[in-house]
C-alpha positions as CSV (number, residue, x, y, z in Angstrom):
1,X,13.0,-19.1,-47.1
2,X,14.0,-20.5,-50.2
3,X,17.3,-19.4,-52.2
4,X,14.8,-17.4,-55.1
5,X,13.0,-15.7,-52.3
6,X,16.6,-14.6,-50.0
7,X,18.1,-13.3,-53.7
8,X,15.1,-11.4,-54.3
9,X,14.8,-10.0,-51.0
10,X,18.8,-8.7,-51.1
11,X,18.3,-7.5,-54.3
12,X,14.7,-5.6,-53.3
13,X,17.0,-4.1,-50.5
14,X,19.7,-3.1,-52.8
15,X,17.1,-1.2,-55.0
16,X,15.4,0.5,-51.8
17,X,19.2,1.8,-50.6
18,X,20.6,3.0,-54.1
19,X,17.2,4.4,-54.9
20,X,18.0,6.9,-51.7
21,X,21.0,7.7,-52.4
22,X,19.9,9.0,-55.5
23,X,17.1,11.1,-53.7
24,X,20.3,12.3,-51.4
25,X,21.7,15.9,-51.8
26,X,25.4,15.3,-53.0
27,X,27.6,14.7,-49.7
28,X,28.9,18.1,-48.8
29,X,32.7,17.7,-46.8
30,X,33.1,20.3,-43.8
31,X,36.2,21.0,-42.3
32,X,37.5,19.4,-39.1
33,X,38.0,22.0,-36.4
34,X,41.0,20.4,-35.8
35,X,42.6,21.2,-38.7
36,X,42.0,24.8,-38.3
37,X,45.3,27.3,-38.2
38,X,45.6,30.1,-35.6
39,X,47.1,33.2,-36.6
40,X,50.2,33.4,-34.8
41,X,53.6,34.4,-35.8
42,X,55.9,31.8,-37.0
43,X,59.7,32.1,-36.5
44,X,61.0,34.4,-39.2
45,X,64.1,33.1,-41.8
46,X,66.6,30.3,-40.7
47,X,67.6,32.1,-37.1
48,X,64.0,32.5,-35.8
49,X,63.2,30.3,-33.1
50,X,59.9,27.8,-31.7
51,X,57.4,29.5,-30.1
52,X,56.8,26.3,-28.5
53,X,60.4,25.6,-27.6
54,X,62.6,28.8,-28.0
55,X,65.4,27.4,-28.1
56,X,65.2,25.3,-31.2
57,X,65.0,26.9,-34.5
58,X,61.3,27.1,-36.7
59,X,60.9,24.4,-39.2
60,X,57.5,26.1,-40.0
61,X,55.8,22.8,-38.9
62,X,52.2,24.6,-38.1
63,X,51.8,22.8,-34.8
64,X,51.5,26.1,-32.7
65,X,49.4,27.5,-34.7
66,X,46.7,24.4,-34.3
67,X,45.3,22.0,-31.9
68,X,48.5,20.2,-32.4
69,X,47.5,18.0,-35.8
């Protein structure tokens, strides 16, 4: 395979993938699962404490209410 005939085959290949994409429904983005927040109750003010770990005060982080992301 000559240099002419490797160009035109990349750039045959090129054309065959764009001209997909084109044909292609615009990419839709789903949530992660993981990202997902329960409904639980937070500590409450600046005296409430972790549901996690009582004894230290809410920072309203979110980690209890999901999979821990």
């Amino acid at each position: 395979m000559n240099e002419q005939a490797l160009k035109s085959a990349i750039d045959g290949a090129i054309q065959r993938h764009l001209a997909r994409r084109d044909r292609s429904p615009e990419l839709v983005l789903q949530p992660h699962a993981s990202h997902a927040r329960f409904s639980l109750p937070t500590g409450s003010g600046a005296d409430g404490g972790c549901l996690i770990e009582p004894s230290v005060s809410c920072v309203h982080c979110g980690y209890c209410q999901s999979y821990g992301h």
